[in-house]
C-alpha positions as CSV (number, residue, x, y, z in Angstrom):
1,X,0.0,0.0,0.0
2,X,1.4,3.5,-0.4
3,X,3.0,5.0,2.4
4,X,2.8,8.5,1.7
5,X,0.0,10.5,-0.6
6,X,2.1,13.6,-0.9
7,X,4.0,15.0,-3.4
8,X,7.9,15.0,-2.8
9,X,8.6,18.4,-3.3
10,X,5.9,20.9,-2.4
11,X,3.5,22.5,-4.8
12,X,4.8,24.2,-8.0
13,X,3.5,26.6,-10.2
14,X,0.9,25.9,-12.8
15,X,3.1,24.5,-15.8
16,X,0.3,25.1,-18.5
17,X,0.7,21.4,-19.4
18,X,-1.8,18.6,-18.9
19,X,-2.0,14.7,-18.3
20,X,-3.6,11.7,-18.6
21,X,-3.4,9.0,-15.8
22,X,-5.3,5.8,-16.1
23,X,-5.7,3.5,-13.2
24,X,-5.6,6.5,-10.4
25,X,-7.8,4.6,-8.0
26,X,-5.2,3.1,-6.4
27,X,-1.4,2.1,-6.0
28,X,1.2,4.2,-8.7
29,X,-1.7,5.7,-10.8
30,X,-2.8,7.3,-7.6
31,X,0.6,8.8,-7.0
32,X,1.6,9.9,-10.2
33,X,-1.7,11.5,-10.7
34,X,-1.0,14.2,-7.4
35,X,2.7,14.3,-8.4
36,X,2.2,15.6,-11.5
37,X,-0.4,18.0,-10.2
38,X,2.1,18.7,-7.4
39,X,4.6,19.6,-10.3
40,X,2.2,22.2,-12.5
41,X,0.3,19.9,-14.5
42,X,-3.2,20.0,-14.9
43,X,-4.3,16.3,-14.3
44,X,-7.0,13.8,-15.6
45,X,-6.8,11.0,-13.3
46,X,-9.0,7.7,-14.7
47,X,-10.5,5.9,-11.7
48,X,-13.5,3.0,-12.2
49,X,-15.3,3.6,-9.4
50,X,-17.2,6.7,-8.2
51,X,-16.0,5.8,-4.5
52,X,-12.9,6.2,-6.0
53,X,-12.8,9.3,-7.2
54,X,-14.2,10.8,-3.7
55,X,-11.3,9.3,-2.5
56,X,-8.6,10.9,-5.2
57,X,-10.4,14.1,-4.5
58,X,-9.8,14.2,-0.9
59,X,-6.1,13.0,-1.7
60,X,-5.6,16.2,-3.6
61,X,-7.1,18.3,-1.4
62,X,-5.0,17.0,1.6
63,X,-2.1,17.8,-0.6
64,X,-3.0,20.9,-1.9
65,X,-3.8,20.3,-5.9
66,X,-7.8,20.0,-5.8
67,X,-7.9,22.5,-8.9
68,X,-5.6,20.6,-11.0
69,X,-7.2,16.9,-10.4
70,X,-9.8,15.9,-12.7
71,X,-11.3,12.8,-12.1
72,X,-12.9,10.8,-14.7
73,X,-14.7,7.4,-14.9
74,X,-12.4,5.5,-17.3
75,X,-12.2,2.0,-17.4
76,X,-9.9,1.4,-20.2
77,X,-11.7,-1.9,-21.5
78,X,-14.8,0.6,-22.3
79,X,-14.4,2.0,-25.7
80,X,-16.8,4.9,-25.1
81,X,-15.4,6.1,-21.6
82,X,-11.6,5.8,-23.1
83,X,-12.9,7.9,-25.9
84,X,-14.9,10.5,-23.3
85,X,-12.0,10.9,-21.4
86,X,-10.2,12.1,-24.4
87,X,-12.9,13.7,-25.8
88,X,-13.1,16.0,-22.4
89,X,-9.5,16.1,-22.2
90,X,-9.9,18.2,-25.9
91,X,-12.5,20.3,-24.9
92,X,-10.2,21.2,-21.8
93,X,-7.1,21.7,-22.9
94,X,-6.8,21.2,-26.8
95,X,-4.1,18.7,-26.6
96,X,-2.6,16.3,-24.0
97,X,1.4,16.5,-23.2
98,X,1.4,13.4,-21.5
99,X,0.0,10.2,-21.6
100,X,0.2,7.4,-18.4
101,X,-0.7,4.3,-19.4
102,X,-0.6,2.8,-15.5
103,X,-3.9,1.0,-15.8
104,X,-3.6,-2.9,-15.6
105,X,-4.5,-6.0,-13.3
106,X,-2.2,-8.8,-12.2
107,X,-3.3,-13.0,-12.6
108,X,-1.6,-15.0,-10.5
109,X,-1.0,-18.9,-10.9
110,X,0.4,-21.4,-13.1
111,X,-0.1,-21.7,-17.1
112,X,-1.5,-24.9,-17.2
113,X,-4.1,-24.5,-14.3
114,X,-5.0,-21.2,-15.3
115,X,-8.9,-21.0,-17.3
116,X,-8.8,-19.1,-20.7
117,X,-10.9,-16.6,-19.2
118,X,-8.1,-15.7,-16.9
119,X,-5.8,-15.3,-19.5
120,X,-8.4,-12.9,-21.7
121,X,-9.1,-10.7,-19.2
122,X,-5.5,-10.2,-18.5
123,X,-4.6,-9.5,-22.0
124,X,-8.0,-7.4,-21.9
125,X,-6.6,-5.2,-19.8
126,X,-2.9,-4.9,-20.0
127,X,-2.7,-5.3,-23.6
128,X,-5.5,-4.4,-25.2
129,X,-6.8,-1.7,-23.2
130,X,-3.4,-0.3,-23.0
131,X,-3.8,-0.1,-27.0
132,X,-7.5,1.3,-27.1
133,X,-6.7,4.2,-25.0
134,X,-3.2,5.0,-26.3
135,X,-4.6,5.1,-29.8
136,X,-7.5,7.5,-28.9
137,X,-4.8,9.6,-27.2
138,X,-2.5,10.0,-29.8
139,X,-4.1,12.7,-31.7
140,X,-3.9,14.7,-29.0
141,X,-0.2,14.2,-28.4
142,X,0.6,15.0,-31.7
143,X,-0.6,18.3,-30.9
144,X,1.9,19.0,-28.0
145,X,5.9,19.4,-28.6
146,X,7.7,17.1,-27.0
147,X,4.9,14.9,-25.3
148,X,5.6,12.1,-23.4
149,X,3.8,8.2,-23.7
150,X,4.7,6.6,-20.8
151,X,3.8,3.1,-20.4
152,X,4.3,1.4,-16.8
153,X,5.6,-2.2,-17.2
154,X,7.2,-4.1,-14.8
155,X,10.3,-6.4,-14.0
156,X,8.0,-9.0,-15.3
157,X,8.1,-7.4,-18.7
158,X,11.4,-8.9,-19.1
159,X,11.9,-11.2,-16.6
160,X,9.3,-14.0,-16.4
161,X,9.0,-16.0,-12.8
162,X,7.1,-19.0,-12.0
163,X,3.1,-18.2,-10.9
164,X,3.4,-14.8,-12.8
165,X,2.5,-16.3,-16.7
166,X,-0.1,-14.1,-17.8
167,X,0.9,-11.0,-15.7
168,X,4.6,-11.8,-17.2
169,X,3.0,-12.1,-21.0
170,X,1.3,-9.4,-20.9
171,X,3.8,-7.0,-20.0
172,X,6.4,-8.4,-22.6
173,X,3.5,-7.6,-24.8
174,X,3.5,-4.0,-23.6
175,X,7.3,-3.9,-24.1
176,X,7.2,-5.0,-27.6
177,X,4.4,-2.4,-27.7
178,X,6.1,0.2,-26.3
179,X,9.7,-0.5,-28.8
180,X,7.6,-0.4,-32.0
181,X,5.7,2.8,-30.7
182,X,9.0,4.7,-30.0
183,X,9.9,4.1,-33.6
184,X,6.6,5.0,-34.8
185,X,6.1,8.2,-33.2
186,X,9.7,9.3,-33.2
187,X,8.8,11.5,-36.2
188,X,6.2,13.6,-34.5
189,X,8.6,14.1,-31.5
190,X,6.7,11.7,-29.0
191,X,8.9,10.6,-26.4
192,X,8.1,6.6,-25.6
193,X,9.0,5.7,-22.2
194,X,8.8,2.1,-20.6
195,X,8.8,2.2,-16.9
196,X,9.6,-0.9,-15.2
197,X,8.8,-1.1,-11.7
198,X,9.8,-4.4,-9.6
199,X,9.1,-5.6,-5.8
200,X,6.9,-2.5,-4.8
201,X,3.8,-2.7,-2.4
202,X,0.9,-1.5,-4.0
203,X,-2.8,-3.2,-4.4
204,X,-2.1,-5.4,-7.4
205,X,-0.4,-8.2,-5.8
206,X,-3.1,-8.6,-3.3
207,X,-5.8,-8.2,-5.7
208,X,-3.5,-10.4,-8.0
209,X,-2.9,-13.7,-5.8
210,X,-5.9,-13.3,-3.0
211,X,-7.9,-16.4,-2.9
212,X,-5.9,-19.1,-4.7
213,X,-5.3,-21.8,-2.9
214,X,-3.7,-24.9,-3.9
215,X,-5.4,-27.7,-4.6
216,X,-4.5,-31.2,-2.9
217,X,-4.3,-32.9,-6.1
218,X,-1.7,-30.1,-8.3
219,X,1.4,-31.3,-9.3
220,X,2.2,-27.5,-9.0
221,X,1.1,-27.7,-5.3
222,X,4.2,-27.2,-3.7
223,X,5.8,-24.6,-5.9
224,X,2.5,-22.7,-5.8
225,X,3.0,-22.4,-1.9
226,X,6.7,-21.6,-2.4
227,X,5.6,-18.7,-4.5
228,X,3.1,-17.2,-3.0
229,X,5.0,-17.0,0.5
230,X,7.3,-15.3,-1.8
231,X,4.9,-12.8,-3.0
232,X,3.4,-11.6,0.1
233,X,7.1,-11.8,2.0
234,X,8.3,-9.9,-1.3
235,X,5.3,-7.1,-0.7
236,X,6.2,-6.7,3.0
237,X,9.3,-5.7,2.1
238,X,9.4,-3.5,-0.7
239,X,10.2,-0.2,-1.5
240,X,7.6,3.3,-1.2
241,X,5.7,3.3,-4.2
242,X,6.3,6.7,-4.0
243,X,9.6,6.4,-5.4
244,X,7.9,5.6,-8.7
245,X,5.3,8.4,-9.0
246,X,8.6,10.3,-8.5
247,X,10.3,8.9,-11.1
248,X,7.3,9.5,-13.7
249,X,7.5,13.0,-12.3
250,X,11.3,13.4,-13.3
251,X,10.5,11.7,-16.5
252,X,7.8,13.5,-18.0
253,X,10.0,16.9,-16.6
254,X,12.8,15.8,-19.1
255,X,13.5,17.2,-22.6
256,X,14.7,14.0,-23.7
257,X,13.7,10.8,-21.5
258,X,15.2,6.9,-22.0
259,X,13.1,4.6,-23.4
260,X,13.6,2.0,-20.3
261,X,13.1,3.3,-16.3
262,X,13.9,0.3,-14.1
263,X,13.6,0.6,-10.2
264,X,14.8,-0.1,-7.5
265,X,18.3,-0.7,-8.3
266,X,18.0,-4.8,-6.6
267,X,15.8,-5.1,-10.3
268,X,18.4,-4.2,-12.4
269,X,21.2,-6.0,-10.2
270,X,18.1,-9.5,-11.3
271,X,17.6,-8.0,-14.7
272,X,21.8,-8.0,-15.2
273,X,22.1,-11.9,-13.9
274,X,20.0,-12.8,-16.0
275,X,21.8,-11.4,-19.4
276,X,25.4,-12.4,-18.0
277,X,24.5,-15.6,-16.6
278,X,23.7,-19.2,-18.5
279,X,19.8,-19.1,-18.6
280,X,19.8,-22.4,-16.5
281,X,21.6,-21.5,-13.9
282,X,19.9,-17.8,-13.6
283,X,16.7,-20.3,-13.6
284,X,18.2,-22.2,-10.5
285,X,19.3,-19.3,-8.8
286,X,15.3,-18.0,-9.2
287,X,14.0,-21.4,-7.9
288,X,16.3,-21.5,-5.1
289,X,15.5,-17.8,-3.9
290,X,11.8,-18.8,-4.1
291,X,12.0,-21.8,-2.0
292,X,13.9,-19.9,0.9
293,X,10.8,-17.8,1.2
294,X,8.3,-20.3,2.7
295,X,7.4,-20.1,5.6
């Protein structure tokens, strides 16, 4: 869960700029939507539930950016709400400087046990939704010089680990996304960012992995149990979430981003095992941390 709902560095002056946030309910689309308010920027922030938005609103009044939040019902599976929320972002503001695709859902289990249905409605949401609302969006960018796309992957987007299939899939998906996007929009000046967050404590784990329960009979029984004590012990101790809504902030603030944003640094020390080490023993070295995790 986040630790802390207020901006890192005090309230700026109005920038004149304005941004899209999907998936503000909760988690990092929460805390990038009132750090870039916090920073100038004149903020719609996407949540799905009215409850939610109450809750964003009294967020930004605690922090001092009420005038700059603009909440919006966006679910980013909905066609017609991803094209009113752009559609009202036009009316506002004429174009949109930044896009931040944050909305997504995490599936937890193993490939084979997993119903296709699980495995649609991940790529519903991750994938394709992240498509529908960045190509409603995109007219917009073009508008602004030097806007930013910034998609939020994960150290599962290029590292995939055992329980984590469809979440893993579906952000590779977003990566491959996210490299042919940069090329494509190159042209118009649209900066493509891919930011890949790793062991952070936010609501999509627990959403993610709440409720499963091994069965007796699973020949995946044991590892399942090994994995998810390593998921909740890997929650408990991760880093402020915070630290990416930062991040996004210094990002969208640059001239001329990366493509790739990994954080914390213990990702990239995985992320650089992986590509110097033989790919079975990085595997055994992943199985082995896993098992010391159960409790």
């Amino acid at each position: 869960m986040a630790r802390n709902n207020k901006p890192a560095d005090g309230v700026k002056p109005r920038s004149g700029k304005s941004a899209l946030v999907t998936g503000a309910s909760s988690g990092f689309g929460q805390l990038i939507a009132l750090e870039l308010a916090s920073r100038g920027y004149e903020v719609m922030a996407g949540v799905r539930r009215e409850e939610a938005r109450a809750e964003l609103m009294d967020l930004a009044l605690a922090a001092g950016v009420e005038t700059r939040i603009h909440a919006v019902l966006l679910d980013i599976c909905l066609e017609e709400q991803v094209h009113a929320a752009v559609e009202e972002a036009s009316d506002r503001w004429g174009r949109l400087d930044v896009l931040v695709n944050n909305a997504g859902e995490a599936v937890g289990g193993f490939v084979e046990e997993l119903s296709l249905e699980s495995w649609r409605r991940q790529f519903e949401v991750n994938v394709f939704g992240t498509i529908s609302m960045t190509r409603a969006a995109l007219p917009l960018l073009r508008k602004s010089e030097g806007a930013k796309l910034i998609l939020m992957s994960s150290i599962s987007g290029v590292i995939g680990f055992p329980g984590y299939g469809p979440y893993a899939a579906s952000k590779f998906a977003v990566e491959g996304l996210g490299e042919s996007l940069a090329m494509e929009l190159e042209p118009f000046g649209i900066h493509v960012v891919l930011v890949e967050p790793g062991a952070y404590g936010t609501p999509i784990w627990d959403k993610g992995f709440r409720g499963i329960q091994p069965a007796a009979e699973s020949p995946y029984r044991e590892m399942l149990e090994d994995v998810l004590a390593f998921s909740s012990q890997t929650a408990g101790a991760s880093g402020d979430p915070l630290e990416v809504a930062v991040q996004v902030g210094n990002i969208v603030d640059q001239k001329s981003p990366k493509l790739r944003y990994m954080l914390p640094s213990s990702s990239r020390w995985t992320l650089a095992a992986k590509r110097l080490l033989p790919h079975r023993l990085f595997r055994r070295l992943v199985l082995s941390a896993i098992r010391r995790r159960r409790t």
